[in-house]
N, C-alpha and C positions, 0 to 999 in steps of 0.2 A: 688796068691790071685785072688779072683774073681772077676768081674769088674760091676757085674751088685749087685739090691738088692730085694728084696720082697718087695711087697708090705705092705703098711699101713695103714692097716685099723682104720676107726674112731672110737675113743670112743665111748664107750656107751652114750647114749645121744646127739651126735651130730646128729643137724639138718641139713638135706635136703638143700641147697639153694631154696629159693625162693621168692617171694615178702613178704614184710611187714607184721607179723602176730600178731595177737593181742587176747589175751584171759583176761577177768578180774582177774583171780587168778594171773596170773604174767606180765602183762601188754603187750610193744609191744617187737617182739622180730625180729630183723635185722638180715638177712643170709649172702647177697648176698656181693658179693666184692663189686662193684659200691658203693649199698648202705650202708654198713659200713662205705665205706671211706668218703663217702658224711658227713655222721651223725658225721663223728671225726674233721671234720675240718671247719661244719658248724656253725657258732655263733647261731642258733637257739636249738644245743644241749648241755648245759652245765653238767658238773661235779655236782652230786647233794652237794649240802652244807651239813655239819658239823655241828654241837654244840661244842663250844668251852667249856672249864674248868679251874681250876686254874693252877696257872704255875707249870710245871714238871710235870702235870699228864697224860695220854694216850692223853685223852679228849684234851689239850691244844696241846698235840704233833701233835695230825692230824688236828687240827687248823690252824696250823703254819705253816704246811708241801707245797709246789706247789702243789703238786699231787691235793690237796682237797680244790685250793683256788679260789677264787671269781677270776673274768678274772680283776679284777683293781689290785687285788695283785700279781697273777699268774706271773708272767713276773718276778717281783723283784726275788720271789723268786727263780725260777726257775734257774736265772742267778747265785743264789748261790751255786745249784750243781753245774750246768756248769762250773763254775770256776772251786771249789775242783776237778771235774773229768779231768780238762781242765791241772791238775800236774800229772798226773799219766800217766805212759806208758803203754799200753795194752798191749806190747809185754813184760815188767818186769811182768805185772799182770798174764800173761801167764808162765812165767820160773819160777814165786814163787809158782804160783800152782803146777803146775809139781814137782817142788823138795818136799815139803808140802805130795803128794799123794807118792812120791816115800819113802819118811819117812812112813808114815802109812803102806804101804805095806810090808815094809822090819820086820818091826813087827808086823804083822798081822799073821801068822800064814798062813794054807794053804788055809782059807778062809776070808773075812770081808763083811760086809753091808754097801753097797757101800751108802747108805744115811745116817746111822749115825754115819759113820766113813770120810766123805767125802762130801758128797753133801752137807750137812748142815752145815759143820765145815768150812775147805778149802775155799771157796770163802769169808765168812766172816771175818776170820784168817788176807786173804791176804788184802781184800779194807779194812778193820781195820785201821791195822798196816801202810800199805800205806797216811791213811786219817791222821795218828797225834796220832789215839786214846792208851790212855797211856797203857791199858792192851787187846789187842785183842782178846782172850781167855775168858774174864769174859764177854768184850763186845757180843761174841758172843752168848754165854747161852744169855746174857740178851736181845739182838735181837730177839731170836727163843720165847721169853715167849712177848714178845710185838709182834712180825708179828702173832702169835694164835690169839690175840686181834685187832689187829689192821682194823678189818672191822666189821660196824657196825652189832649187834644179838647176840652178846656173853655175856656169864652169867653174874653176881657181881663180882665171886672170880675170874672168868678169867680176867677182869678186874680189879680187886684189885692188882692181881700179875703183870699186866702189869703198873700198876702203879708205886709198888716197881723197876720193870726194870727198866724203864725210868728214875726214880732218879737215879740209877746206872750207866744208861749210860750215862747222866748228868755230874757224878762225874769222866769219865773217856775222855770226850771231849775234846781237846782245849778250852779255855778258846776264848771267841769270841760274839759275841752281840746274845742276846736269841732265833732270829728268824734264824740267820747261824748256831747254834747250832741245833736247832730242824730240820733241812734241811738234814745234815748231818745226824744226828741220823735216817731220814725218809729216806735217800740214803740206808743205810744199810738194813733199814725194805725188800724196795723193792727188795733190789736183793737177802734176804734172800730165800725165797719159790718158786719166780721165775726161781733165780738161780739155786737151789737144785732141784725143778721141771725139768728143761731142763736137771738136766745132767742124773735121774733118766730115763727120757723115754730115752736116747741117750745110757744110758748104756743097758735098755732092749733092742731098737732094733737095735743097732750096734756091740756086743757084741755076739760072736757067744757061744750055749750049750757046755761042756764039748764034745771034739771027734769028734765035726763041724766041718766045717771049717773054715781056718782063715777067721777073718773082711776083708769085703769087703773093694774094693781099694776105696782110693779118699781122698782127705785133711779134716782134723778132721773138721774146721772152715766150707768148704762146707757141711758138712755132715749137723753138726748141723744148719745149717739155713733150712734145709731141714726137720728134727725133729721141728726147732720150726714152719714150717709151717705146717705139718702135725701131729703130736702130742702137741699142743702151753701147755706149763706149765699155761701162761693165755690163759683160754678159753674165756672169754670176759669179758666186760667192761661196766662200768651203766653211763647213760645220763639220763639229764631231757630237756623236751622241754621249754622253755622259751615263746615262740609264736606258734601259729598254724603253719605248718609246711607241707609241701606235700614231702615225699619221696617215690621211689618207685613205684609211682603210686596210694598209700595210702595217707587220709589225717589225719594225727595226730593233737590232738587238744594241746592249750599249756598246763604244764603240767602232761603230760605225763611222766609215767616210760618206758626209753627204756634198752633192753639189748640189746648192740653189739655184737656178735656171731664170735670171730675169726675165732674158731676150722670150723665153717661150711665157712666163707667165705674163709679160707687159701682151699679147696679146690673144690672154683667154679670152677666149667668146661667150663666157658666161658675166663674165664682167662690162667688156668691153662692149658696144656695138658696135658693127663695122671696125672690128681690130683691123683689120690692114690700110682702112684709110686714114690719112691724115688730117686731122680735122682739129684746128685750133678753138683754144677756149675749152676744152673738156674739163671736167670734174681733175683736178688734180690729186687729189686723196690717196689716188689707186695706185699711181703709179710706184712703180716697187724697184727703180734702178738705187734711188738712194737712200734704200734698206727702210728699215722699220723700227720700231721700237728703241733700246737704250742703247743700241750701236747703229741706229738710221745717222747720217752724214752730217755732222752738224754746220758743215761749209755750203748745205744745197744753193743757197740765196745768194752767197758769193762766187760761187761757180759758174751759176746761169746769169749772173750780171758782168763778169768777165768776158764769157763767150757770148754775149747779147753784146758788150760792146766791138769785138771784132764784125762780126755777123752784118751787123746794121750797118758799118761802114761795105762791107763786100757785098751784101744787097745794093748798096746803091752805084755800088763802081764795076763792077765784078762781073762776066759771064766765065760760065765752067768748061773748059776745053776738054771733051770728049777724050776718052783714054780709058782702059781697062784699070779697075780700081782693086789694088795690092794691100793687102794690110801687113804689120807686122807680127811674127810669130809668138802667141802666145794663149794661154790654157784660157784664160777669165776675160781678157781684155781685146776690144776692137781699137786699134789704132791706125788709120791710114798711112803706108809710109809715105805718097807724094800726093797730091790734089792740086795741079796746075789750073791759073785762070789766066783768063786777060783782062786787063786792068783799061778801065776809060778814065 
């Protein structure tokens, strides 16, 4: 096995690091690592607000959720995934995936797609079933038809059917006070596209063409923090300014729309060396896909043990079948729609 890897080059679309830029058709837009991490853990950048709706509808679900809550609610909730994540062992959430993947594959034939046979199913399958929920299989369909909805611009009828889901995962929760309930249900949203995101880039660039060579060396867990710095399934993150605000050297007035820009600050060059290569075992500190301060991700541990146990099984079976790689449409998020391999 090899010991080194290619390089990684940025998405289409990622920006340049540099100071604070600002255009009126999409407001300001944050590159730089400093200033990222400034803008996530500053009280002068808040989470934009919601519109709530009635109970069990989309509307009422990202009402209720932490992700999307005013800083007086934020904290309650929050404490309530912390908890539910606070019973789960990363290292079971990693063995259930693996066995999970290693089932798919044994009946897969000599080929499968690796995102709709795995990236999308597999993680939600396992935090499901781990979390209480009474059928993990219907909750997941009904996860993947709410995370399409789940940020605000989408149609009626994309809407309407996330409605219907939500009732449905509603009817398959633990039974528990309505806002632990909606918490939960918003736990799963999140690590739906994030999750399926991460393992999608980690299979195209860890995964060697048919008659390559084997995957390079190094611990699946290293690898991927290295994919989500370099390829982040979130590409960034929306703030509003509360108060006038100077970062960067720029002066924002209060507010303001900002977008935080991981994809460009995971790699500054003031931070990083050698940002475009990938190089396992780095300092993990820095890395800024799974936010920072009192809204940084409190699932990181159980995500990457998730997608470490797909990965380590498709490492050892797995070569990647060459194909022009398509993602799905959207502002924040990198999702693969297909990732074919061939399966040994």
């Amino acid at each position: 096995m090899t010991d080194t890897w290619p390089d990684i080059a940025p998405a289409a679309g990622t920006p340049a690091c540099g100071p604070p830029s600002f255009a009126p058709e999409r407001g300001w837009w944050v590159t730089r690592h400093a200033d990222v991490r400034t803008a996530l853990t500053d009280p002068a950048f808040r989470v934009p607000v919601v519109d709530s709706g009635p109970p069990g509808t989309l509307a009422w679900l990202r009402a209720s959720v932490s992700r999307f809550s005013s800083p007086p609610r934020h904290a309650e909730r929050r404490s309530m995934v912390v908890t539910a994540l606070a019973a789960l062992d990363p290292d079971e959430l990693r063995q259930e995936a693996a066995r999970l993947t290693v089932a798919v594959l044994d009946r897969a034939g000599d080929r499968v797609d690796v995102m709709r046979e795995l990236a999308r199913s597999v993680p939600l399958r396992v935090l499901a079933g781990r979390l209480g929920i009474a059928d993990p299989v219907a909750a997941g369909t009904a996860v993947a038809v709410v995370a399409a909805a789940y940020h605000p611009g989408v149609d009626v009828a994309v809407l309407r059917r996330a409605d219907r889901a939500v009732a449905t995962l509603l009817a398959v929760v633990p039974p528990a006070a309505p806002e632990v309930r909606a918490n939960l249900i918003g736990l799963l949203v999140q690590a739906c596209d994030a999750t399926a995101g991460l393992i999608g880039a980690a299979a195209h660039h860890l995964l060697p063409l048919p008659g390559g060579d084997p995957s390079g060396a190094g611990r699946t867990a290293e690898l991927l923090t290295e994919v989500l710095r370099l390829d982040p399934p979130v590409r960034a993150t929306r703030r509003v300014t509360v108060s006038a605000v100077r970062l960067g050297g720029r002066d924002l007035p209060a507010g303001s729309q900002v977008l935080l820009r991981f994809d460009a600050a995971n790699r500054d060059p003031t931070v990083f060396a050698e940002p475009a290569a990938l190089r396992p075992g780095r300092p993990g500190a820095a890395l800024l896909t799974f936010g920072a301060g009192e809204r940084g991700c409190p699932g990181d541990r159980h995500a990457l043990a998730l997608a470490t146990g797909v990965l380590d099984v498709l490492r050892e079976r797995c070569r990647r079948i060459e194909a022009p790689l398509c993602h799905e449409p959207h502002p924040t998020l990198s999702v693969a729609k297909t990732l074919e391999v061939s399966v040994r």
